[in-house]
C-alpha positions in Angstrom: 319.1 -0.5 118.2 316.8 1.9 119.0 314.2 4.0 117.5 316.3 6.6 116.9 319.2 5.2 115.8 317.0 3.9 113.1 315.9 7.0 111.6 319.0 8.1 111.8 320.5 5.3 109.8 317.5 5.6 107.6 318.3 9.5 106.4 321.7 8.1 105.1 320.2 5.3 103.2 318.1 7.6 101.6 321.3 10.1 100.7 323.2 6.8 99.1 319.7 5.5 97.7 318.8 8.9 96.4 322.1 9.4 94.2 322.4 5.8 93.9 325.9 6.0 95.4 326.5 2.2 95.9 326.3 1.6 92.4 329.5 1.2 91.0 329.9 -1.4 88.3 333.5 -2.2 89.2 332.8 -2.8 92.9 331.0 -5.8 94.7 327.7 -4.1 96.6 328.8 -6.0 99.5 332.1 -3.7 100.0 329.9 -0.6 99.9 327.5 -1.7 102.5 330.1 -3.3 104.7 331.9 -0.2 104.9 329.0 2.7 105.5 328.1 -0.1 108.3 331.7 0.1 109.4 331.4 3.8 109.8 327.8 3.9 111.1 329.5 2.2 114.1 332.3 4.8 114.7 330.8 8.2 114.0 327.8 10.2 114.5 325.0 9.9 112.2 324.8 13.1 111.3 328.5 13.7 110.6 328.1 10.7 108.1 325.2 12.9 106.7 326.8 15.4 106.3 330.5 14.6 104.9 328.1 12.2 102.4 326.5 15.4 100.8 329.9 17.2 101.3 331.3 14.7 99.0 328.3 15.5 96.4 329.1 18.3 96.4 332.9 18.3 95.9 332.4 16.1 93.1 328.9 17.7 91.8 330.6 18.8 88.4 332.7 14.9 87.7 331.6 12.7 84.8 330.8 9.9 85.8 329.6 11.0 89.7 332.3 9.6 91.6 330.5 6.5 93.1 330.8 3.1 95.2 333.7 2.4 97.6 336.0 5.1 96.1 333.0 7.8 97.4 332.6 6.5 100.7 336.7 6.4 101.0 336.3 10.2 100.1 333.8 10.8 102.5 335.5 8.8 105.5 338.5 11.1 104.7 336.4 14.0 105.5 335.5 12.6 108.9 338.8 12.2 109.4 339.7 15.3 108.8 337.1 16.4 111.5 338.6 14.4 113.5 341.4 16.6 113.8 340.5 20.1 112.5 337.1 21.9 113.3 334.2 20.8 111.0 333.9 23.9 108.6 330.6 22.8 106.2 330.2 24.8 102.7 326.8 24.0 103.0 323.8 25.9 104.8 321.1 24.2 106.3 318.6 24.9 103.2 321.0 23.6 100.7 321.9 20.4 102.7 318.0 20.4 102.6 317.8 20.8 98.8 320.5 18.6 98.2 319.5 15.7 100.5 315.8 16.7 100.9 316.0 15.7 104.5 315.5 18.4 107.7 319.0 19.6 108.3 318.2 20.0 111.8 320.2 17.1 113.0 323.5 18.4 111.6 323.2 22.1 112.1 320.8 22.2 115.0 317.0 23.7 115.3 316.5 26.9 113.0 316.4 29.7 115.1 312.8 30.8 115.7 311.5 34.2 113.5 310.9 37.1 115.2 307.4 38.2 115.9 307.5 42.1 114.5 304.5 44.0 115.4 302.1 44.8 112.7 302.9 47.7 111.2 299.7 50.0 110.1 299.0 52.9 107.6 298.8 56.0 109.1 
């Protein structure tokens, strides 16, 4: 594995680390981990990234947070959705940021560069 494969895999264990979703008190931590594994080996990276947050998001208002195996098998359904149908996100790139405080580059490509306006002076 390369260098960046690891960092890659790195920005999704901090989205599971960060809302602790392979805690789930009904499932064996082993199932969790063998499964995001499982699908770090057939998609992208940062589709993983971003149907993870997608999945936060779709279940931002549930008590308890929907958590474990049962989040990740939401989440796979989502990439296989894309599979199939165009990826539509309902994020933006600075609310994937807030959300998952990582760069969002790597899903939604380099932010487009501000303009330079010329300095505008009193008259």
């Amino acid at each position: 594995m390369n260098i960046s494969e690891q960092l890659s895999q790195e920005r999704v264990k901090h989205i599971v680390e960060s809302y602790h979703l392979n805690v789930e008190p009904t499932d064996p931590i082993d199932d969790f981990e063998d499964y995001l594994a499982d699908l770090l080996r057939v998609y992208p990276t940062p589709l993983i990234e971003l149907a993870l947050v997608e999945t936060l998001v779709d279940h931002w208002v549930t008590v308890p947070l929907v958590r474990g195996f049962r989040f990740l098998l939401q989440a796979h359904q989502k990439l296989k959705t894309w599979e199939q149908h165009p990826i539509v996100s309902t994020l933006t790139p600075e609310q994937f940021q807030q959300i998952a405080g990582l760069d969002p580059s790597p899903i939604f490509g380099p932010a487009q560069p501000t303009r330079m306006q010329p300095p505008v002076y009193p008259s």
